[in-house]
SETIMI-125178 format. One record per residue (C-alpha): residue number from 1; residue in three letters; chain; z, y, x. Coordinates in steps of 0.02 Angstrom, whole numbers, plus 32768, in hexadecimal, padded with zeros to 4 digits. Example, Ala and Ser with C-alpha at 12.3 -4.5 7.8 and 13.67 -1.06 7.14 Angstrom:
BEGIN
ATOM  mipa  kollum  tiza     z     y     x
ATOM     1     Ala     A  8186  7F1F  8267
ATOM     2     Ser     A  8165  7FCB  82AC
//
This chain:
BEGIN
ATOM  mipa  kollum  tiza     z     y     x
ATOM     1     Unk     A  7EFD  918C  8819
ATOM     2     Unk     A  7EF2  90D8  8818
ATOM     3     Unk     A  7EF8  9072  8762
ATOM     4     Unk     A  7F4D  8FC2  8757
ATOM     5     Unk     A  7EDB  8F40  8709
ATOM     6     Unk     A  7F0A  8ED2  866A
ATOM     7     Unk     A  7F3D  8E38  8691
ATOM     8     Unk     A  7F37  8D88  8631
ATOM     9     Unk     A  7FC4  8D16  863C
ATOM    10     Unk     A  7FC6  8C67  8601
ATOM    11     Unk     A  8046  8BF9  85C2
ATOM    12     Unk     A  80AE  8BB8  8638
ATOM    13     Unk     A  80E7  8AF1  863D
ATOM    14     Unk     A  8194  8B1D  85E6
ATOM    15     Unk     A  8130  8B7B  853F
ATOM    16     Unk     A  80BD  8AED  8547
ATOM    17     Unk     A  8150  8A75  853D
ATOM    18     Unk     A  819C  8ADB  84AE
ATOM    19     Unk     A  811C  8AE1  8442
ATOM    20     Unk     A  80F0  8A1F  8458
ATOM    21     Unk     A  8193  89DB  8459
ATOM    22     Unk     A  81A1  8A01  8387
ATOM    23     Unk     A  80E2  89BC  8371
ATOM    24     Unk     A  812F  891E  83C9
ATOM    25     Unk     A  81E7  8916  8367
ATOM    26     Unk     A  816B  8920  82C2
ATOM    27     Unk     A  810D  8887  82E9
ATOM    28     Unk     A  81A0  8827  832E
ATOM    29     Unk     A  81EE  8854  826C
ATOM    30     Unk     A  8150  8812  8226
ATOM    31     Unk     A  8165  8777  828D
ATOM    32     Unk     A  81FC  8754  8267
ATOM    33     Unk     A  81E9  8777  81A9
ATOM    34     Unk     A  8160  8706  819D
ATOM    35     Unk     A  81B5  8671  8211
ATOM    36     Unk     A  825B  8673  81A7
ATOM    37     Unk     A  81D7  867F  80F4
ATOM    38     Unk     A  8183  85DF  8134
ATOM    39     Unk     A  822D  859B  8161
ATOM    40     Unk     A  8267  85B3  80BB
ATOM    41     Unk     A  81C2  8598  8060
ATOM    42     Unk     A  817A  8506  80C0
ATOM    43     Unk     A  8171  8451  806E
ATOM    44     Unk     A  81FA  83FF  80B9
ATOM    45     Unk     A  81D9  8327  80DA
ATOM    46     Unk     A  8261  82AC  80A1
ATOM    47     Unk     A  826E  820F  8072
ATOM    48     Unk     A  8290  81DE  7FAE
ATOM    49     Unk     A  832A  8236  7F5D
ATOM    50     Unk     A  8341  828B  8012
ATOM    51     Unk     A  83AE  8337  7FDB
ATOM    52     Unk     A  833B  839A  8049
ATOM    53     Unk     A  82A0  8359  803B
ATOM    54     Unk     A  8223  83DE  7FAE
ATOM    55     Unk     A  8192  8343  7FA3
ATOM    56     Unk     A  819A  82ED  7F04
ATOM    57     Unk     A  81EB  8268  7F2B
ATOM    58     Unk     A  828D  82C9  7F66
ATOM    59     Unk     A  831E  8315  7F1A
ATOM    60     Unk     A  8328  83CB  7F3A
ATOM    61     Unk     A  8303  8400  7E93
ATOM    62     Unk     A  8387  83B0  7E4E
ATOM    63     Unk     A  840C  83E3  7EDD
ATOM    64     Unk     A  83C7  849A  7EBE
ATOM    65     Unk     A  83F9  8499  7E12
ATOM    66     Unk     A  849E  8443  7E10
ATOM    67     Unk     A  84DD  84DE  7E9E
ATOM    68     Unk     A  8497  854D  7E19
ATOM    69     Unk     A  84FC  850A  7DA2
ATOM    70     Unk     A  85A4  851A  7DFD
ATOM    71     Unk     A  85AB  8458  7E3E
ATOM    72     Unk     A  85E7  8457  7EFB
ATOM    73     Unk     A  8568  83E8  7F37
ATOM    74     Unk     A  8582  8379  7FCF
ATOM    75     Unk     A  84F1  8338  803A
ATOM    76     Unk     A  8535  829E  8095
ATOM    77     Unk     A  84C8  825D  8108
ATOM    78     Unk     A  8530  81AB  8136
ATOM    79     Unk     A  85CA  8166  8103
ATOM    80     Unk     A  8633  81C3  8177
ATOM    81     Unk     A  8612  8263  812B
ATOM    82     Unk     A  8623  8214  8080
ATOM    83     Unk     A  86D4  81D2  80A7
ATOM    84     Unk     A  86FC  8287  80E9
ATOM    85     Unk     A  86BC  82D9  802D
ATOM    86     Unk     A  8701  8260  7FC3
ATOM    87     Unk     A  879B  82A3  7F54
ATOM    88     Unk     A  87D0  8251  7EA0
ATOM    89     Unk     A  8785  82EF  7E46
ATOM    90     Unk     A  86D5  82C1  7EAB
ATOM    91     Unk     A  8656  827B  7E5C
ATOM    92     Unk     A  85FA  8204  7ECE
ATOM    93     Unk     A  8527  81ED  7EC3
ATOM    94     Unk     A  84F5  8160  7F27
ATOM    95     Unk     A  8434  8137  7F0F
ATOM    96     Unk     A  839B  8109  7FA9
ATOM    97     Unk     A  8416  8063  7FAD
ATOM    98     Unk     A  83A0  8006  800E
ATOM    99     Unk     A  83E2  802A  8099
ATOM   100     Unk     A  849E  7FFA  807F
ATOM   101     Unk     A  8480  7F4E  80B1
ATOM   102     Unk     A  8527  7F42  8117
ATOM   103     Unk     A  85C5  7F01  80B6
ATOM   104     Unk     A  8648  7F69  8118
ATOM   105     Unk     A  85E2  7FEB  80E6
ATOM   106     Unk     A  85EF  7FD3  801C
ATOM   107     Unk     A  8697  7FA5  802A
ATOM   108     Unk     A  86C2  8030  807F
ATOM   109     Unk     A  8657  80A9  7FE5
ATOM   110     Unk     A  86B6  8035  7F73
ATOM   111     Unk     A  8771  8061  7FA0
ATOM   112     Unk     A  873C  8124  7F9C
ATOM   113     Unk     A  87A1  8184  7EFB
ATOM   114     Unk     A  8730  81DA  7E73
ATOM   115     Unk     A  86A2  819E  7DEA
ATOM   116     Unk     A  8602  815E  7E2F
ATOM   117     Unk     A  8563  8164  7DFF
ATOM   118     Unk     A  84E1  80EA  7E4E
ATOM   119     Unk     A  842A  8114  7E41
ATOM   120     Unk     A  83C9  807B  7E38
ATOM   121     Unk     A  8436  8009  7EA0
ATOM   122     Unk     A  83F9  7F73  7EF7
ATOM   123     Unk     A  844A  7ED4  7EC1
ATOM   124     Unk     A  84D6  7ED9  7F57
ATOM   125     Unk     A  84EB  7F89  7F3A
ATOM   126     Unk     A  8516  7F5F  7E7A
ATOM   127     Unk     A  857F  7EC6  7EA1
ATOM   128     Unk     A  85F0  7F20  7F10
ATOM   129     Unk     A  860E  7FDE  7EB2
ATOM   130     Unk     A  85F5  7FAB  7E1D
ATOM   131     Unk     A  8634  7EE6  7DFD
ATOM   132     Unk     A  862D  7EE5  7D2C
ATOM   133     Unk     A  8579  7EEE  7D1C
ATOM   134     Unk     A  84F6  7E84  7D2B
ATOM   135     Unk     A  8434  7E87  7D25
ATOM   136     Unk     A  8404  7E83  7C74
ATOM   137     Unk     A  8378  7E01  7C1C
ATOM   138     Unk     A  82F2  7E81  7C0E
ATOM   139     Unk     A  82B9  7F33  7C6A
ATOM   140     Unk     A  828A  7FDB  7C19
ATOM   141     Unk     A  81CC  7FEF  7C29
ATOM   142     Unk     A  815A  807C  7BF7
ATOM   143     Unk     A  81E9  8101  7BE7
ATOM   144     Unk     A  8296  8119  7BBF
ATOM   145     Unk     A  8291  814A  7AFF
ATOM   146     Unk     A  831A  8198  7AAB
ATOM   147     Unk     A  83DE  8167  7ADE
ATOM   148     Unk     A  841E  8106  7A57
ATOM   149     Unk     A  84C4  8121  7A8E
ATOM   150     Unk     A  854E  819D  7A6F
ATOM   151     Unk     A  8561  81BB  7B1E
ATOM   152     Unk     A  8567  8285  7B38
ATOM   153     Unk     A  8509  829F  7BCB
ATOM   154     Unk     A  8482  823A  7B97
ATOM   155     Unk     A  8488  827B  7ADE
ATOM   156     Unk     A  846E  832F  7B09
ATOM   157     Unk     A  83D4  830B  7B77
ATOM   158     Unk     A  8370  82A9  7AF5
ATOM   159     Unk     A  82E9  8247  7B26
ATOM   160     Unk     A  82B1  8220  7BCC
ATOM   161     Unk     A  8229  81BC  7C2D
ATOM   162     Unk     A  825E  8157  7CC2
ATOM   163     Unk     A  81C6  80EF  7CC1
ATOM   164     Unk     A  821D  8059  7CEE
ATOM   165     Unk     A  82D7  8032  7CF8
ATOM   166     Unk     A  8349  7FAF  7D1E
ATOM   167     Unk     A  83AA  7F7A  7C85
ATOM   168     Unk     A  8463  7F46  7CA8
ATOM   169     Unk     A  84DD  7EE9  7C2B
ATOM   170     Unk     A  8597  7ECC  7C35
ATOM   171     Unk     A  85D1  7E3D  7CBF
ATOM   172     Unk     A  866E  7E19  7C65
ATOM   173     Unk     A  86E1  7E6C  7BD4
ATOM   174     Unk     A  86EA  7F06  7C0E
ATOM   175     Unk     A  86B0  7F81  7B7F
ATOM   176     Unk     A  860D  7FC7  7BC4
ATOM   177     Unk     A  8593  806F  7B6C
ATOM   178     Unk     A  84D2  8031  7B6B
ATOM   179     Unk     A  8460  80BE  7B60
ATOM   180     Unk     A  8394  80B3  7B73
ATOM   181     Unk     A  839B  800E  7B49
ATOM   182     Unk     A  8420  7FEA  7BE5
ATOM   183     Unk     A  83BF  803C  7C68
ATOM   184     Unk     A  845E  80B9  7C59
ATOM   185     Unk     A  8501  806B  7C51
ATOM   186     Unk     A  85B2  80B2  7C78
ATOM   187     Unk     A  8652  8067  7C79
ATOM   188     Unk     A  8711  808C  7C91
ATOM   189     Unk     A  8773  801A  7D0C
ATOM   190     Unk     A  87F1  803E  7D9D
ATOM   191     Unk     A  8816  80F9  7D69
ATOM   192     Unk     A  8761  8129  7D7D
ATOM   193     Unk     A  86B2  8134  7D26
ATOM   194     Unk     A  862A  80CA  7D65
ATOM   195     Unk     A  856C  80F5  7D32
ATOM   196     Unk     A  84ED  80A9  7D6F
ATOM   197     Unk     A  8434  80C7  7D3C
ATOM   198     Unk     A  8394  805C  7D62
ATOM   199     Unk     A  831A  80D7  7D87
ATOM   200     Unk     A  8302  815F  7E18
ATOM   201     Unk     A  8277  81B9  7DF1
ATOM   202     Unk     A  82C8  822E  7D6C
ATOM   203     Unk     A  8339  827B  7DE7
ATOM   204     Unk     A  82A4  82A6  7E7E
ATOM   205     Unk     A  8245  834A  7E74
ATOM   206     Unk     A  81B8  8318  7E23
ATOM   207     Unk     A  8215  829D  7D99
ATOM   208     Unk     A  826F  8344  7D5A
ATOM   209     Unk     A  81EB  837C  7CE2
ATOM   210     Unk     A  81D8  82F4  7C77
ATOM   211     Unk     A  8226  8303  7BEE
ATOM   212     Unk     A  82D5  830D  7BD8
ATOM   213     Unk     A  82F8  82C9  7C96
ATOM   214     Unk     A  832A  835D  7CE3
ATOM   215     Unk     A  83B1  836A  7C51
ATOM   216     Unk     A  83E9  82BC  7C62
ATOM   217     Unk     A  83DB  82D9  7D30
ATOM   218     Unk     A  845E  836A  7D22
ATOM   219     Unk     A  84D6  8323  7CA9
ATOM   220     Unk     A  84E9  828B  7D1A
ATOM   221     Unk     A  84FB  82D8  7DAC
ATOM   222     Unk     A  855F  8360  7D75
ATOM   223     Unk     A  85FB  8333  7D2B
ATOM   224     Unk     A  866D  8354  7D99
ATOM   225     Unk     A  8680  8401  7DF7
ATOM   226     Unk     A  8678  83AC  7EA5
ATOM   227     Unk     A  85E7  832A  7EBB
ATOM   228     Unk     A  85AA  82BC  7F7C
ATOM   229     Unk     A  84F4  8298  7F6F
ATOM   230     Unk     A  84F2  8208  7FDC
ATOM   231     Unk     A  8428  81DA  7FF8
ATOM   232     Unk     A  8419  816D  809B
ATOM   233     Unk     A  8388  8172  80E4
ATOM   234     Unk     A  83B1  8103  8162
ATOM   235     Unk     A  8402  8057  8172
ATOM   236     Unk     A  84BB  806C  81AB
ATOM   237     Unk     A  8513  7FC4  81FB
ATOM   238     Unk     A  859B  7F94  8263
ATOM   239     Unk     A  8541  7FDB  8302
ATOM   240     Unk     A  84DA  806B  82B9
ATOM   241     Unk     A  843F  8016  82DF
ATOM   242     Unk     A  842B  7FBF  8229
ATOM   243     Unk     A  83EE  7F15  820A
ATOM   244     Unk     A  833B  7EE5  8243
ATOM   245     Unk     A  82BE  7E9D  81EE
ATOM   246     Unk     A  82F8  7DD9  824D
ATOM   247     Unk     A  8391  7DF9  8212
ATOM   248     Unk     A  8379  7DFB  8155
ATOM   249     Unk     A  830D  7D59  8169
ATOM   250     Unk     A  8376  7CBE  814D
ATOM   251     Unk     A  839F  7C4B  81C3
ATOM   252     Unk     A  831B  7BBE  816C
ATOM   253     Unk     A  828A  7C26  814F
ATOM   254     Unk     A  8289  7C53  820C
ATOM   255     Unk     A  8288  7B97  8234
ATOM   256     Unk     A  81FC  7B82  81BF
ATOM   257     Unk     A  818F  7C10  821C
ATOM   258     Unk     A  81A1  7BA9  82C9
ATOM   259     Unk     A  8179  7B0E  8288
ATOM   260     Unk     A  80CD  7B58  8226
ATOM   261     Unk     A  80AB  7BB1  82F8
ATOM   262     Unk     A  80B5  7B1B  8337
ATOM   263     Unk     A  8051  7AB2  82B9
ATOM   264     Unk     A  7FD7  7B38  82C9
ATOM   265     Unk     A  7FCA  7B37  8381
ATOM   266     Unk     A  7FBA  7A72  8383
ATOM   267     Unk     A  7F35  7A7E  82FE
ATOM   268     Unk     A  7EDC  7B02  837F
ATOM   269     Unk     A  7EFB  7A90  840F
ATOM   270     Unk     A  7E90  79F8  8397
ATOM   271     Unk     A  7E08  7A6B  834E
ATOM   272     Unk     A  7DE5  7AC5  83ED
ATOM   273     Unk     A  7D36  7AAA  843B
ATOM   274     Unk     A  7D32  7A34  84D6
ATOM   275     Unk     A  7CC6  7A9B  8544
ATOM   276     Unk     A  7C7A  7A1C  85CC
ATOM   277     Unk     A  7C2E  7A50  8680
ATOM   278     Unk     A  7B87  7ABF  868A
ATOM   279     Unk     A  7ADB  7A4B  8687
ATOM   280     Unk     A  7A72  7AA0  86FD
ATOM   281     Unk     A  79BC  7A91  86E3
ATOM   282     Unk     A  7916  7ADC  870B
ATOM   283     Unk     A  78E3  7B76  868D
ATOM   284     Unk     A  7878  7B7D  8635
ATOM   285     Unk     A  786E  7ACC  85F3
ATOM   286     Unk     A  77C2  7AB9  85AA
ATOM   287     Unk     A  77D9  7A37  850D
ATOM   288     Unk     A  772C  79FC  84B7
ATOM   289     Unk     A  7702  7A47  83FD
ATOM   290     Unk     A  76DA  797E  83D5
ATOM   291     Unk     A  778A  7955  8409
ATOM   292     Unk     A  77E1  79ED  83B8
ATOM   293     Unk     A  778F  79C7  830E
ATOM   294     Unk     A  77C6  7909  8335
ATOM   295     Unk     A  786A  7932  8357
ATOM   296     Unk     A  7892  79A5  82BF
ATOM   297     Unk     A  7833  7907  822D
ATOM   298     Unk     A  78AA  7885  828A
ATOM   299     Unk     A  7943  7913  8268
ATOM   300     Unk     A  78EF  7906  81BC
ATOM   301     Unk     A  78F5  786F  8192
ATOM   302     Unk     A  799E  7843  81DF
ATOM   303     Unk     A  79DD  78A9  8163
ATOM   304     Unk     A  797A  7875  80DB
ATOM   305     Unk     A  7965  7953  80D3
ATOM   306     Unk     A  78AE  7940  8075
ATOM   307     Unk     A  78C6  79CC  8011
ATOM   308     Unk     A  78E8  7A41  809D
ATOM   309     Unk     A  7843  79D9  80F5
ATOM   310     Unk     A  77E2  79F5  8050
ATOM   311     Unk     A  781B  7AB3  804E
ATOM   312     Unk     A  77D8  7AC4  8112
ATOM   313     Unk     A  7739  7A72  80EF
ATOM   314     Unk     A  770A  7AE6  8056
ATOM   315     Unk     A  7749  7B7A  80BE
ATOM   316     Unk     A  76D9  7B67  815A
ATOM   317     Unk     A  764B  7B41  80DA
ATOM   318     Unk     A  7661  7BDD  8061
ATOM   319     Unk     A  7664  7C49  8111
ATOM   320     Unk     A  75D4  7C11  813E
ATOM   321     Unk     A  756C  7C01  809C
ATOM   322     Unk     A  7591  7CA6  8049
ATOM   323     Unk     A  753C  7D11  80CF
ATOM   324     Unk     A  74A6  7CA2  80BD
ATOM   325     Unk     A  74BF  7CC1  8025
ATOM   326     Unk     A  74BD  7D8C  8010
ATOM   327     Unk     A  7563  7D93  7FC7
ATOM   328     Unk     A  760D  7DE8  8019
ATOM   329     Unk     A  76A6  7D77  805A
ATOM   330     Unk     A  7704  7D95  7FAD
ATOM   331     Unk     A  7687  7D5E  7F37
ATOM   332     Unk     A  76C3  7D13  7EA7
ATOM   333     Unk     A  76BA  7C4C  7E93
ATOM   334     Unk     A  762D  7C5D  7DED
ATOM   335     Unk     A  75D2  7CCD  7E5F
ATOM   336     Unk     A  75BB  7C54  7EF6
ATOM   337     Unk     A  7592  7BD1  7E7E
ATOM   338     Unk     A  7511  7C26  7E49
ATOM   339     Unk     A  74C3  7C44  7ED8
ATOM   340     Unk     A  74C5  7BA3  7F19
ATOM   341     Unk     A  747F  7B63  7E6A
ATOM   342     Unk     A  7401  7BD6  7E8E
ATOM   343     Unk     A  73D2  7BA2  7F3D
ATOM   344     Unk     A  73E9  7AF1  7F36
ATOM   345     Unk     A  73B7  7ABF  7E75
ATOM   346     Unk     A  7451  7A69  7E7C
ATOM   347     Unk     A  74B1  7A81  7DCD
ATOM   348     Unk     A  7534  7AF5  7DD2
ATOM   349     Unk     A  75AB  7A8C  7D98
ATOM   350     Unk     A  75AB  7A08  7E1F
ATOM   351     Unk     A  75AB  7AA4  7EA3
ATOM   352     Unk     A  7645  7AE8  7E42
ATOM   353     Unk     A  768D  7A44  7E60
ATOM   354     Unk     A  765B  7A2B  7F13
ATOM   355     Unk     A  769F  7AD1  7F56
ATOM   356     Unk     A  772D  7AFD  7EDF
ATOM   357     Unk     A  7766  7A4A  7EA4
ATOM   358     Unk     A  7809  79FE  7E9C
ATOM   359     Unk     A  7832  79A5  7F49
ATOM   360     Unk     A  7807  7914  7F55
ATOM   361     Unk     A  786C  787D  7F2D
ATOM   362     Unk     A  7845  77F1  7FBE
ATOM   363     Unk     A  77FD  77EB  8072
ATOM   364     Unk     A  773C  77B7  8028
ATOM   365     Unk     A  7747  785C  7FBD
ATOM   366     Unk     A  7761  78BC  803C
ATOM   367     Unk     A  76DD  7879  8094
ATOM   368     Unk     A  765F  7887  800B
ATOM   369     Unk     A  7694  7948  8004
ATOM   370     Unk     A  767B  7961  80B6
ATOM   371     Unk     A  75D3  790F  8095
ATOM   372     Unk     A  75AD  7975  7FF3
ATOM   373     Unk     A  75DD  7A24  8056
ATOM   374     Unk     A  7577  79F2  80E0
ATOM   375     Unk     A  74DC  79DA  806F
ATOM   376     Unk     A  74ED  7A65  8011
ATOM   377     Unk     A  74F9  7AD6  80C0
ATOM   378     Unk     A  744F  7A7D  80F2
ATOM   379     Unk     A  73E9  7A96  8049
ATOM   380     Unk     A  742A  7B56  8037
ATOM   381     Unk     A  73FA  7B74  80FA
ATOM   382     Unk     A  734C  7B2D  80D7
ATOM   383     Unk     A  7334  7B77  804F
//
């Protein structure tokens, strides 16, 4: 009678597979799930009132809150897509107007139907969408205070703080509503309402908690159901390549720049150092102590420089008297005089005088100094 043995199987490669394949589907979920919640979550960059951008500078907030509030907002990236949003029941934002620097541009933002609303224009920008205002005297500093107007949207926000604003007055008789001291004006002319405010900041993420600015951001920008936020953040022009930096420059200034290169390059050409041929000759060139010391009192004296001869003189002699002397190379001038009082029974006065005197005022001076140092050097090494 024979027995059969027990005997262990393992897993083969298809098990294996099954029970794997669900440990890797979990942390492909968990992948995913976290890429989409960084997507999501991430800061996201932008330039200032850019409609996507979450730094502080941008405008998501504000977009955010107007879709909450039932506003179909429109992000318009250029003018093309502006043109393609623009109905008469649309209310039009256009703010970041730096960059419309392209008259076919603003005319063609001008003939679009609807009320505008321009952020902080630049003066071109002004001039063209909105032609009965002008630049008032003064500017709104240090805030934005309360409205003082009966307009309604900025009534029901209250107070606000731009910061600093802009402050805009009427260009001609066309009846015009001043609120904030004009850095928010609105007027009625061709069919449509024209605001225009001075200030940016209110509207970007981080300008929405001051105050009443958020309030004052929404009711502006939320008047009418439909509404094209229109932020360039770059320049548009006739070729799509904007205008460069040479191209804003007048004409006269650019003139001016070549003439100042080429003054400056003939004043280089005059001022430049004339660098003559090499001089050989035999190194080292031994030059006589007699004849340096010679050379340096005619340099002197040619340039009448006795105080800076006076001031070499008492040097040498205080380096070589105050180790004589016992005392340390930044003794004090009452000290040394002391010392050499001391030494040389001359009074201490005199040796005050001698090595810490005024320079002196003519060639026989300076003689008699060199003569006085000298003396005093031979009584304190005798002594």
């Amino acid at each position: 009678m024979s027995t059969r043995g027990d005997t262990a199987v393992g897993p083969t490669a298809r098990q294996r597979w099954r029970s794997a394949r669900w440990v890797l589907l979990g942390l492909a979920v968990i992948v995913g799930l976290g890429a989409v919640t960084a997507y999501f979550t991430a800061p996201r960059p932008g330039g200032h009132l850019d409609p996507t951008a979450t730094s502080p500078n941008g405008a998501r907030a504000l977009i955010t809150l107007l879709r909450e509030q039932g506003v179909d907002v429109v992000e318009a990236p250029d003018v093309a897509a502006v043109e393609a949003a623009a109905q008469p029941d649309t209310l039009l934002i256009v703010a970041q107007t730096y960059h419309l620097v392209d008259e076919a541009i603003l005319a063609r933002i001008g003939a679009l139907p609807g009320n505008r609303l321009l952020v902080e224009p630049m003066s071109r920008t002004r001039e063209a969408l909105a032609p009965h205002l002008k630049m008032g005297a003064g500017a709104v500093f240090g805030g934005g205070g309360r409205p003082d107007c009966d307009l309604r949207e900025a009534v029901r926000a209250g107070a606000v703080q731009f910061g600093g604003a802009d402050a805009y007055e009427a260009a001609d008789e066309t009846p015009l509503t001043r609120c904030y001291g004009g850095a928010l004006v609105r007027y009625t002319a061709d069919g449509r309402d024209v605001t225009v405010v001075g200030n940016s900041e209110f509207m970007t993420n981080g300008g929405l908690l001051k105050e009443g600015n958020a309030a004052l951001a929404l009711n502006l920008a939320g008047t009418n159901p439909r509404m094209i936020w229109y932020a360039p953040q770059f320049t548009e022009g006739a070729a799509e390549g904007g205008a460069t930096l040479t191209d804003l420059v007048p004409d006269q200034v650019t003139w001016l720049l070549w003439q100042l290169v080429v003054v400056v390059a003939l004043l280089a050409a005059w001022k430049v150092r004339r660098v003559g041929p090499l001089v050989a000759e035999r190194l080292p060139v031994v030059v006589r102590a007699s004849e340096t010391v010679e050379g340096r009192g005619r340099l002197y004296r040619s340039r009448r420089a006795r105080d800076s001869a006076a001031d070499a003189l008492r040097a040498a002699a205080l380096q070589r008297l105050t180790p004589r002397l016992g005392l340390g190379a930044n003794a004090d001038a009452a000290a040394v005089a002391v010392a050499v009082s001391a030494h040389c029974g001359i009074d201490q006065q005199t040796v005050t005088h001698t090595l810490f005197g005024p320079p002196p005022a003519d060639d026989t001076e300076l003689v008699h100094l060199a003569r006085e140092l000298d003396n005093i050097e031979r009584q304190v090494a005798q002594s």
